[in-house]
C-alpha positions in Angstrom: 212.8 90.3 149.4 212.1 92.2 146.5 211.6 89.8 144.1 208.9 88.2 147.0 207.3 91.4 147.4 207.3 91.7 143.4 205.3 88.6 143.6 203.4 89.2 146.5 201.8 92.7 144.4 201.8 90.9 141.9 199.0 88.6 143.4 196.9 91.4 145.2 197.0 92.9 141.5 195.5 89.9 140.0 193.2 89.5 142.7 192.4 93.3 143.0 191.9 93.1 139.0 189.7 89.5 139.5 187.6 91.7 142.2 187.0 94.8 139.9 186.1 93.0 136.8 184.0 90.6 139.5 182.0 93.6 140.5 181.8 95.5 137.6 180.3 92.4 136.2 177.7 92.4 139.0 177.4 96.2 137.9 176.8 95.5 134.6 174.0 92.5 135.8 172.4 94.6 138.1 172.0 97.5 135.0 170.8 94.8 132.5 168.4 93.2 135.4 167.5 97.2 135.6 167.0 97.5 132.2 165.2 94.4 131.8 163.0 95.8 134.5 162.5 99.4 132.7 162.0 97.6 129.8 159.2 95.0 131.3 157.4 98.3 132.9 157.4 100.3 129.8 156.2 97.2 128.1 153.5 97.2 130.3 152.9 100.7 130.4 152.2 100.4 126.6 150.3 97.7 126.7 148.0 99.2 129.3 147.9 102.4 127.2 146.7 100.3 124.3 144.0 98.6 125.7 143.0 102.5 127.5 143.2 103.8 124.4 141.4 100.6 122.7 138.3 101.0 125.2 138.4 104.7 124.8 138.1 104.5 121.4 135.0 101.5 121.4 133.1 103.8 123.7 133.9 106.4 121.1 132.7 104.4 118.5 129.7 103.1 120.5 129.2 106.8 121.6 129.3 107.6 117.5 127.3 105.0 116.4 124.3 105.8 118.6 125.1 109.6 118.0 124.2 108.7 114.5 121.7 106.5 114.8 120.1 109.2 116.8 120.2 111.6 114.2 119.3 108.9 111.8 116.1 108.3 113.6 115.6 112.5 113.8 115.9 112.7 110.5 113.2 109.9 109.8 111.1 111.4 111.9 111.4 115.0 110.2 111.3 113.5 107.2 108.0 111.4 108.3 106.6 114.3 109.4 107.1 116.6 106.8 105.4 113.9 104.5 102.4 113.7 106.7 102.3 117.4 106.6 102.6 117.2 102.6 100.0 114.3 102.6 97.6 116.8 104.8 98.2 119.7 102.4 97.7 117.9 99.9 94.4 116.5 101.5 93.3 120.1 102.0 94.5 121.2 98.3 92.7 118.1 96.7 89.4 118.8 99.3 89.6 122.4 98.0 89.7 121.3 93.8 87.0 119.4 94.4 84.8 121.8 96.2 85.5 123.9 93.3 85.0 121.5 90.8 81.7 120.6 92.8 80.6 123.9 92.9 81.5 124.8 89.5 78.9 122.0 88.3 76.0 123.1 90.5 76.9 126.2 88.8 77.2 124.5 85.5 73.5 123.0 86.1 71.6 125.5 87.6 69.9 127.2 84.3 69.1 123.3 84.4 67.3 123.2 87.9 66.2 126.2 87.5 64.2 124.8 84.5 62.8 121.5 86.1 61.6 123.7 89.1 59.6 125.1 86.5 58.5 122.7 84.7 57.7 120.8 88.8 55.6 124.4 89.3 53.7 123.1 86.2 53.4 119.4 87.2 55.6 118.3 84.4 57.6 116.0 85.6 58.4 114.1 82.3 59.7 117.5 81.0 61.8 118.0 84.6 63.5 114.7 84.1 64.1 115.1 80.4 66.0 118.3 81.4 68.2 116.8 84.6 68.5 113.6 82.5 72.4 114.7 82.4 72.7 116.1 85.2 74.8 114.2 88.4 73.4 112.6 91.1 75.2 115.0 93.4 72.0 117.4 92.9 69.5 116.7 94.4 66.9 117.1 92.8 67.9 115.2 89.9 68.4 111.9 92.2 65.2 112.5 93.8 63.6 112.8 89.9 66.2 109.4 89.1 65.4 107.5 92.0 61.9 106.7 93.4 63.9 104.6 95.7 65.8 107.1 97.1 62.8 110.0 97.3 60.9 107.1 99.3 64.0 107.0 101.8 63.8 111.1 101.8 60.7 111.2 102.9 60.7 108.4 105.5 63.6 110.5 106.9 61.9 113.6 107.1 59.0 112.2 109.0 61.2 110.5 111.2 63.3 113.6 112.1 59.8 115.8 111.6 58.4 113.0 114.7 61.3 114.1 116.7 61.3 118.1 116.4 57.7 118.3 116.7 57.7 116.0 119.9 56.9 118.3 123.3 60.4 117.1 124.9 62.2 118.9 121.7 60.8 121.9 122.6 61.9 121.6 125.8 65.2 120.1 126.1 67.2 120.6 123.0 69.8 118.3 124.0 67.2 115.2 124.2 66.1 116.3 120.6 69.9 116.0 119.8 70.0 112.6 121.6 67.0 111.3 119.8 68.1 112.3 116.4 71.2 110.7 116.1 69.6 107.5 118.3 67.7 107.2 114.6 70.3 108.7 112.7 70.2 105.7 110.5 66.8 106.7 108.9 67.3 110.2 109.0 70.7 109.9 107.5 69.0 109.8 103.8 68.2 112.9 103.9 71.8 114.6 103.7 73.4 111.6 101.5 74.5 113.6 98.6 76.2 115.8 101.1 77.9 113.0 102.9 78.7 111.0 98.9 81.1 113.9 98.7 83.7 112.0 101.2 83.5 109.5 99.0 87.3 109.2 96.8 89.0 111.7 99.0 92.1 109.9 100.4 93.1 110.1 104.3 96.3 111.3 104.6 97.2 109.0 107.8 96.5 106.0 106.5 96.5 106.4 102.3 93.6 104.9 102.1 90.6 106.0 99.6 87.4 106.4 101.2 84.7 104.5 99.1 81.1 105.0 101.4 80.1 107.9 103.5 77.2 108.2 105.7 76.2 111.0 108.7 77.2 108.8 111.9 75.5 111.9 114.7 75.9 115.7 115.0 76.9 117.1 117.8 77.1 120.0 119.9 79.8 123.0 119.1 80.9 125.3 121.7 78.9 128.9 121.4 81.1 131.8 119.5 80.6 134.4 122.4 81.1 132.1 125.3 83.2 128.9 124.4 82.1 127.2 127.7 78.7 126.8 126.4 77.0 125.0 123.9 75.7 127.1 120.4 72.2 127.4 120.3 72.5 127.9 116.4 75.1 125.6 114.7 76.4 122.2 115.8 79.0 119.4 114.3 78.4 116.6 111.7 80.5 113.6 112.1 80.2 111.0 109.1 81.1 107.2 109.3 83.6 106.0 106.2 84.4 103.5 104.8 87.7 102.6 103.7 88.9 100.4 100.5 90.9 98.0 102.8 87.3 97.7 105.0 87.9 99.5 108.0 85.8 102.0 109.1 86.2 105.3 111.2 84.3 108.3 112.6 85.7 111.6 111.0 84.4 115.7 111.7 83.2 117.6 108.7 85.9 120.0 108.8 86.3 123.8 107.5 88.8 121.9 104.9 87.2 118.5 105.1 91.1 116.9 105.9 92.1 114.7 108.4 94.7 117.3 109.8 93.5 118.2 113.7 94.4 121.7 113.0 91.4 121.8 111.0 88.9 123.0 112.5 84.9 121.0 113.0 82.6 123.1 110.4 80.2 124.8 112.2 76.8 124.0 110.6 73.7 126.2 110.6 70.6 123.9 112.4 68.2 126.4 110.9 70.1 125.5 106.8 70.3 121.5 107.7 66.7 122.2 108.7 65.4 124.3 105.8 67.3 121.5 103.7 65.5 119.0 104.6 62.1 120.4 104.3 63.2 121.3 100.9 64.1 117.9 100.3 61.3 116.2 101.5 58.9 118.5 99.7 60.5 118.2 96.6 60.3 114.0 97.1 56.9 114.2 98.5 55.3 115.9 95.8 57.1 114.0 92.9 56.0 110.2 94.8 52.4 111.6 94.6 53.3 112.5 90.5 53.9 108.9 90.7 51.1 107.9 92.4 49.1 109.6 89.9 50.7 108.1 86.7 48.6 111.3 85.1 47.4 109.2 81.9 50.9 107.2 81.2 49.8 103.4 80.1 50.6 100.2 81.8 53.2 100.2 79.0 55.0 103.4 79.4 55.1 102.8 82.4 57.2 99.3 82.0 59.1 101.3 80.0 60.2 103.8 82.3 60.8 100.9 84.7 62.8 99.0 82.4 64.9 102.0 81.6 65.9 102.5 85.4 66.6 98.6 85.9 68.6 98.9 82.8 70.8 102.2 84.6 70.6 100.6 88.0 72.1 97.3 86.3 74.9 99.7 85.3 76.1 100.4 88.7 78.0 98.8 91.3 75.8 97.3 93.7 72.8 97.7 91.4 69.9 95.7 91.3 68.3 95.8 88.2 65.0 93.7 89.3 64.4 95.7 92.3 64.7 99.0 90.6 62.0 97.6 88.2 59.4 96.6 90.9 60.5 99.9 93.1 59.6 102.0 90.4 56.3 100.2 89.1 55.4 100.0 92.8 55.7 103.9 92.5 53.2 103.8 89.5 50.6 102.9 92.0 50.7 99.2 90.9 50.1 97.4 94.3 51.7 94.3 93.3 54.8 95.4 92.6 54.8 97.3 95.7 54.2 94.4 97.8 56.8 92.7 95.9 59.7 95.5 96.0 58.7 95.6 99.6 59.2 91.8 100.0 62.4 91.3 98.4 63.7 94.1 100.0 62.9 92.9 103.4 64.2 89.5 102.5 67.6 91.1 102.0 67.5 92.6 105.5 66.1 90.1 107.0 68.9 87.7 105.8 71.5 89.6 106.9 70.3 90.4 110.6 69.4 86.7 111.0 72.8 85.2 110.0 72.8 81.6 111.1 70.6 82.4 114.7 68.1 79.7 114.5 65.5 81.8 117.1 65.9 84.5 114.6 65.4 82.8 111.3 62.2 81.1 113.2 61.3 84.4 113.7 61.8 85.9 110.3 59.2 83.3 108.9 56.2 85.2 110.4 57.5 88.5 109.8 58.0 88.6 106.5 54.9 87.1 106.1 52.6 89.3 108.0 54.8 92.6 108.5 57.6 92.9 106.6 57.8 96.5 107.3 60.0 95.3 110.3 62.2 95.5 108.1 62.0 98.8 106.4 65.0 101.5 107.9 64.0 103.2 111.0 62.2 100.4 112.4 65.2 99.0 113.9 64.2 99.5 117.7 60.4 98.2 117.3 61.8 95.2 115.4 64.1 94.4 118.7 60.9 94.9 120.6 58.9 92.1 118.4 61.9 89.8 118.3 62.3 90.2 122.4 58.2 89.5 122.8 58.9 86.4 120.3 62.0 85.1 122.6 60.2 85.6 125.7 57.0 83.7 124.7 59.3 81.1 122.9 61.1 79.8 126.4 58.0 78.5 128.3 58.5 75.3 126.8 59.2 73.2 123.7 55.5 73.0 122.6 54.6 76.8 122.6 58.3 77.5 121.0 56.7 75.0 118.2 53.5 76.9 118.0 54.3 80.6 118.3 58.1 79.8 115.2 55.5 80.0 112.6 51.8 79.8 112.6 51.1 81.2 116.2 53.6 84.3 115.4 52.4 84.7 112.2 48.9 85.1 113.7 49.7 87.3 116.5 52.0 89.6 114.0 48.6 89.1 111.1 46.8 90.9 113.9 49.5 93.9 114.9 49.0 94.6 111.5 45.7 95.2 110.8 45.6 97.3 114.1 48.6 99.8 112.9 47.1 99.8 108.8 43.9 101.3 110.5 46.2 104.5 111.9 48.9 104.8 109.7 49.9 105.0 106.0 53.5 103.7 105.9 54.0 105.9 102.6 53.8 109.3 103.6 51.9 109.3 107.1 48.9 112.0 108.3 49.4 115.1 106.4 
């Protein structure tokens, strides 16, 4: 018995033992399954965190680079602006030197004018120009004395604008005397060109580019001192049309600081001093054509010589026409040949460039610079429309009459127009 019961507890060991080290095996499956799971999830965990942490940081990047860019941009723009701002100053410092410098040589040359004034007083004009012979164009006076061509345009300017302000709707409606003065501002414009040539080489500070021609586009109204929702009875604005050196063209204020910057004010401009300028100028233009009308004793060849000296400045400067400065100023003599002539090639200029390639216009420009080439003078721009309406009109009945009235039925009809207005008018210096 013993030994059986030996052997029977000694195979419930064996199987107890097979049965512990069975399930502790399972045990130790089920913690290595475990740990495999733990492990998976961690893994997991991380790699989630990873690709959190991956988009975090590329929306912190992005958020970065546009941060920067931002302030990039911020700082272009400052910059930008502070160089516009220098560009504006400098405008207004470079505006200021040559103000100075401009009035430093009316300064310089006024013992000068002050001289030929004199020497005008005397009707010694030879003397007068001998003593401005050095002196700019930016005074007056000497141009007008330099320039029969330019005194001419003066005083066609000041008996336009004199036409308007002495018209009965001036006096009574000052804003139709504005209206009608800058609807001919291109023959009154003249009369203020040395103060408009002083735009001329200033550089905008928008753009960078130099202005090269200046002329007075219109003046306008500016609003009253005591009550800003009225209009001043005394000064108004002048607005000038440049020209820049890439072609364009704008519309700019004469400012307090003539500058581009719109913190500078329009200059308010005295009507009464624009006024009193221009009678000046005309005066001083009228009297010195009539000099020239009245050579006063100078010979046929002084005065080709005089002529010949001008052609020889004129051919000098840019734009210059030497031969039309000749004729211009013989014509000035009082030599009605080289009037007619000066007058003729100066109104087959125009004529030229307001026909371009318009056959109706070019049959039209056959008559009129035959019979009245004065069409073509500056400030007859509205009564030349008129003409070359009245020419189209009569030209579309039919093919015939357009053949008739191109040339030779025109030409009659403008010979006649003529001799009606050279019976009222003298195109030089009207009625005094």
């Amino acid at each position: 018995m013993d030994g059986f019961a030996q052997g029977l507890l000694a195979g419930f060991n064996t199987v107890d033992n097979a049965m512990q080290q069975r399930k502790a095996m399972g045990l130790r499956e089920a913690a290595l399954a475990q740990q495999q799971k733990n492990a998976d999830r961690e893994y997991q965990m991380a790699q989630d965190e990873f690709g959190y942490k991956k988009e975090l940081d590329a929306r912190d990047d992005d958020f970065r680079k546009k941060e920067f860019g931002l302030k990039q941009l911020d700082t272009q723009a400052r910059l930008g602006m502070e160089r516009q701002q220098l560009a504006m100053q400098k405008e207004t410092h470079d505006f200021k030197m040559n103000n100075a410098r401009y009035q430093q040589r009316i300064q310089q040359y006024a013992p000068q004018v002050h001289m030929a004034q004199q020497a005008i007083q005397a009707r010694d004009y030879e003397a007068a120009r001998n003593i401005l012979s050095d002196v700019p164009d930016d005074v007056p006076l000497a141009r007008i004395l330099r320039d029969p061509k330019y005194a001419q345009s003066t005083v066609s300017a000041g008996q336009k604008l004199y036409g308007i302000m002495s018209s009965p709707t001036s006096h009574k409606d000052p804003m139709a005397a504005l209206h009608n003065i800058n609807e001919n501002m291109g023959a009154i414009s003249p009369l203020f060109q040395t103060e408009a040539d002083r735009a001329v080489g200033q550089v905008d500070a928008k753009t960078g580019q130099k202005i090269i021609s200046a002329q007075v586009s219109h003046i306008a109204p500016v609003p009253d001192k005591n009550d800003p929702n009225q209009s001043s009875p005394n000064d108004v604005g002048v607005f000038l049309k440049v020209k820049y050196a890439d072609g364009t063209e704008a519309i700019r204020p004469v400012t307090e600081n003539r500058s581009s910057d719109p913190r500078d004010n329009v200059k308010r401009i005295s009507i009464q001093g624009l006024l009193n300028t221009a009678s000046a100028r005309v005066a001083d233009s009228h009297n010195y054509l009539q000099y020239l009308q009245q050579p006063q004793g100078l010979s046929l060849i002084e005065q080709q010589k005089l002529a010949a000296k001008a052609a020889v400045a004129a051919a000098g400067k840019d734009g210059g026409d030497p031969q039309v400065t000749y004729d211009s100023m013989m014509g000035a003599f009082g030599n009605k040949e080289y009037q007619q002539k000066a007058q003729q090639t100066q109104a087959a200029k125009a004529a030229k460039a307001w026909a371009g390639d318009d056959k109706s216009k070019l049959a039209f420009t056959q008559g009129v610079l035959a019979e009245m080439p004065e069409l073509f003078s500056p400030g007859n721009e509205k009564q030349l429309e008129i003409y070359f309406q009245n020419f189209t009109n009569e030209n579309t009945n039919t093919q015939e009459k357009l053949k008739d009235t191109s040339v030779s039925g025109w030409a009659d009809q403008l010979r006649y127009q003529r001799e009606q207005q050279q019976k009222n008018n003298d195109f030089l210096y009207g009625s005094d």
